[in-house]
N, C-alpha and C positions, 0 to 999 in steps of 0.2 A: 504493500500500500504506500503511496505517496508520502510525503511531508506533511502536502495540505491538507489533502485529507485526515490527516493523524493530529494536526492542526487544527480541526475547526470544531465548531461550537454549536448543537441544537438549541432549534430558537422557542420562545414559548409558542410558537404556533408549529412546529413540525419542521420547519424547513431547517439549512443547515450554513455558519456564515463562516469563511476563515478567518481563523483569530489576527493572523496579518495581513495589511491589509495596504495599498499604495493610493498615499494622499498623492492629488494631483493642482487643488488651490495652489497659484503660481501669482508672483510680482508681476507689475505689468513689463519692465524688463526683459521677463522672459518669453519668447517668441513662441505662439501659438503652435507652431511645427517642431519645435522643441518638446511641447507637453505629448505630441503624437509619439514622438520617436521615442520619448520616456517611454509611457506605457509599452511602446511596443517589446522593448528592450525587456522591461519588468514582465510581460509575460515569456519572454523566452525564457530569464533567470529561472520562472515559478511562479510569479502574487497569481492569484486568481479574482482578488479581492482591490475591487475600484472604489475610489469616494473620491464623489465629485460634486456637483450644487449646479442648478440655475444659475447663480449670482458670480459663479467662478469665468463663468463664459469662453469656455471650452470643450463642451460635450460634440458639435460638431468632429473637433478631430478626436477625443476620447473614441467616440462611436468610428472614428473611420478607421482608426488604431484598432478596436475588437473588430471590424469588420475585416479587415484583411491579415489580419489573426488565423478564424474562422476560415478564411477565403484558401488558405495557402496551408489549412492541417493543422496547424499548431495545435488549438483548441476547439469546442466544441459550444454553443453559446451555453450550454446549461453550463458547463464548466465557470463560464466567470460568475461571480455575484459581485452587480452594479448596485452603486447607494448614489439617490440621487437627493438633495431638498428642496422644498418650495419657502421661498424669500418671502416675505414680509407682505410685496406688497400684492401678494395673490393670494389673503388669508380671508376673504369674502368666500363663506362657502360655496357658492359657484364658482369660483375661478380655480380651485385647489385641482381638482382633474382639468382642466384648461392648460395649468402649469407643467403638470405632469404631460400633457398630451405636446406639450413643446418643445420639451426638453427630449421625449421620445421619436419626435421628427428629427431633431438637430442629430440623436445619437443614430435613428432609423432601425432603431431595435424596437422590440414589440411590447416587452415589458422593462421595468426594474427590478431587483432583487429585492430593495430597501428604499425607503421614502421617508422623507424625514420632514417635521416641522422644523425649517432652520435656526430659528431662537425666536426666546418671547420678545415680542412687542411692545414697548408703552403707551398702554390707554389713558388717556386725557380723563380723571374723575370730576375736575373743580377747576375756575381760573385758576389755582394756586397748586398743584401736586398732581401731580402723575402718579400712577399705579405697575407695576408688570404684570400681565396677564398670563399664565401659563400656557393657554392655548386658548385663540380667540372662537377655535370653530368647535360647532355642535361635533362630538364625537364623527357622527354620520361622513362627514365631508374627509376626511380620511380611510373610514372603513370603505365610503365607496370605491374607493381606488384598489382599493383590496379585493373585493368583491367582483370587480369587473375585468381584472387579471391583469390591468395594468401596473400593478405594485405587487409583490407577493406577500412581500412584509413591511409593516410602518413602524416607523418610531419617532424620537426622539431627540436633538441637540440640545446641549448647554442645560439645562434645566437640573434644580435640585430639588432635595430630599422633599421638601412642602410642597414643593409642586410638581412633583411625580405621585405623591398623596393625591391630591385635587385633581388630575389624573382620571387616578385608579376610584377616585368616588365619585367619577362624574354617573349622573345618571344618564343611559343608553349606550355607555360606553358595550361597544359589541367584539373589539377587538384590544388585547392588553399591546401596549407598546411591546415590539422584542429586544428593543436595547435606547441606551442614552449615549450619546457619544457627546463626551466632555472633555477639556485640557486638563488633559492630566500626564505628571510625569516624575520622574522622584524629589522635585523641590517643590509638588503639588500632587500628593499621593493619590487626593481625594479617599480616603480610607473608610469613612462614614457613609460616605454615598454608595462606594463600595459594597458596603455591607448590607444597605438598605436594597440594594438592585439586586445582590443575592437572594436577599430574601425574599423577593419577590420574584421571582424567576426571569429579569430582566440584565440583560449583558450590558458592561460597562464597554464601551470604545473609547480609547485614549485620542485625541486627538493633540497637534504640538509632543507626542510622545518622548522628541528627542529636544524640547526647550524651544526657546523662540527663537529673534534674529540680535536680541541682546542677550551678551555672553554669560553665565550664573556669576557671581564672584567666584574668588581664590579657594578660598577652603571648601567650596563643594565642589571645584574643577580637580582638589587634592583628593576628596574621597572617590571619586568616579575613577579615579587615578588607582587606587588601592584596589578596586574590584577588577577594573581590568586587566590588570598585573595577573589576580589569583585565578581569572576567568578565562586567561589567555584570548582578549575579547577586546575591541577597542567601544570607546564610550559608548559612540553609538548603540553600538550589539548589544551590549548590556543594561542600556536604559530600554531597549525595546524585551529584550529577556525576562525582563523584572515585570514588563506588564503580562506579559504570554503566561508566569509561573504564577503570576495574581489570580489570572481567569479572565483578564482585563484582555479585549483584542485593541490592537495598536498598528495607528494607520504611520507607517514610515514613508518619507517624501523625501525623492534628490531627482534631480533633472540628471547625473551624472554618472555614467555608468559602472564603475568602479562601487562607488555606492551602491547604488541599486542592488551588485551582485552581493554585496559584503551584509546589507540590510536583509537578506535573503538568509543569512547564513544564522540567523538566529534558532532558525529550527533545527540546530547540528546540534548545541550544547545546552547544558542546565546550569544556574547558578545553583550554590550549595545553602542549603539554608542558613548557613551563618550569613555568607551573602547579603541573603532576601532579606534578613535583620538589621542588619549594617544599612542596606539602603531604604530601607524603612525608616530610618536615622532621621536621612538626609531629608527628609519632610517641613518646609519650611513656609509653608503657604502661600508662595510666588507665583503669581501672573505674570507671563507674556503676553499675551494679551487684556484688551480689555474686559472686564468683568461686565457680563450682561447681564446680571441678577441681581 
């Protein structure tokens, strides 16, 4: 049996996701034919596993990238599982399959894997305060996408423990989310939320898994230092290790193919549980990004 498949994770609806997974959000920088060649690269290494968004504005060449994948043997389309999400401003439940239906032109695939509400929104309650809203639509407007086969599975970004609750007590909810995909990484373990998504039968996905575009300070570049030494593993492999041995799946992103291949090789080794305690440590409550919540 495969890696990935020895890798991956059943979802609370039946289906099945790999736990790694290649982010493809890119700077504007980087050249739209660049994000093609990436993926295509990443499926030769192995990912099976895309995440991508509306708002990223490049599932045109994503989709052209699995299409001649597919076209030339490689893979098979059940073989990949696409996550795609619907942005913000198509959260009128009529437009939520609208969304979906555009994003599946640009890719020219028939379905997605995974559908995501891409983060909460701020509703306007008073001249003076704003609220977040967990999810602005009736349950229904996502299970339809379910239901119609063009999503197999829906979920989740950014959202925590209270409102993955409000969630899960909405009334009509007909489908549980299959997972929450959060920044998380070992100077943001998320360990709570963790726990909560376990408990729930709902998968955590790491996203930013390897930090952001600003560097951590000194003394946790010393500890990431120390593990990879014992793990024979350089930083990267090992921040993405620690989410795989969690339960956590973890989207890894390089445009660069050395990368790509090296990000790939996580599935060789295991950290030791001293390890997983050690970087357990390193938990510091750091954002690279900004906090939507």
């Amino acid at each position: 049996m495969s890696s990935v498949k020895l890798c991956s994770v059943k979802l609370n609806d039946g289906f099945f996701m790999p736990m790694l997974g290649f982010g493809t959000s890119a700077p504007n920088k980087v050249a739209k034919s660049e994000v093609q060649e990436a993926v295509m690269r990443a499926i030769d290494v192995g990912y099976r596993h895309f995440d991508s968004a509306y708002l990223y504005l490049n599932e045109e060449e994503i989709g052209r990238a699995i299409r001649k994948k597919i076209a030339d043997g490689s893979v098979k389309r059940e073989d990949i599982f696409y996550t795609s999400k619907v942005w913000g401003t198509f959260l009128r439940p009529e437009l939520v399959r609208t969304s979906l239906e555009i994003s599946l032109r640009k890719l020219q695939l028939s379905y997605v894997d995974l559908y995501l509400i891409h983060i909460p929104i701020p509703l306007k309650v008073s001249e003076s305060s704003f609220t977040l809203i967990i999810n602005p639509l009736p349950p229904q407007a996502m299970d339809k996408c379910k239901d119609s086969g063009l999503a197999k599975s829906i979920g989740v970004p950014n959202f925590n423990r209270k409102q993955r609750e409000r969630i899960l007590d909405k009334p009509g909810l007909k489908y549980k989310p299959v997972c929450n995909q959060v920044e998380c990484h070992p100077y943001l373990n998320q360990s709570k939320l963790l726990g909560f998504c376990k408990s729930q039968d709902i998968v955590l996905t790491a996203y930013a898994a390897l930090g952001g575009w600003n560097p951590p300070s000194r003394p946790m570049k010393d500890g990431y230092t120390c593990h990879c030494c014992k793990a024979q593993a350089n930083p990267a492999q090992v921040a993405l290790r620690y989410q795989l041995q969690r339960g956590v799946g973890a989207l890894a992103k390089s445009f660069n193919e050395e990368r790509i291949r090296e990000n790939f090789q996580v599935l060789d080794f295991q950290l030791t549980p001293e390890d997983m305690e050690s970087l357990d440590s390193l938990n510091r409550n750091i954002r690279y990004f900004v906090d939507p919540l």
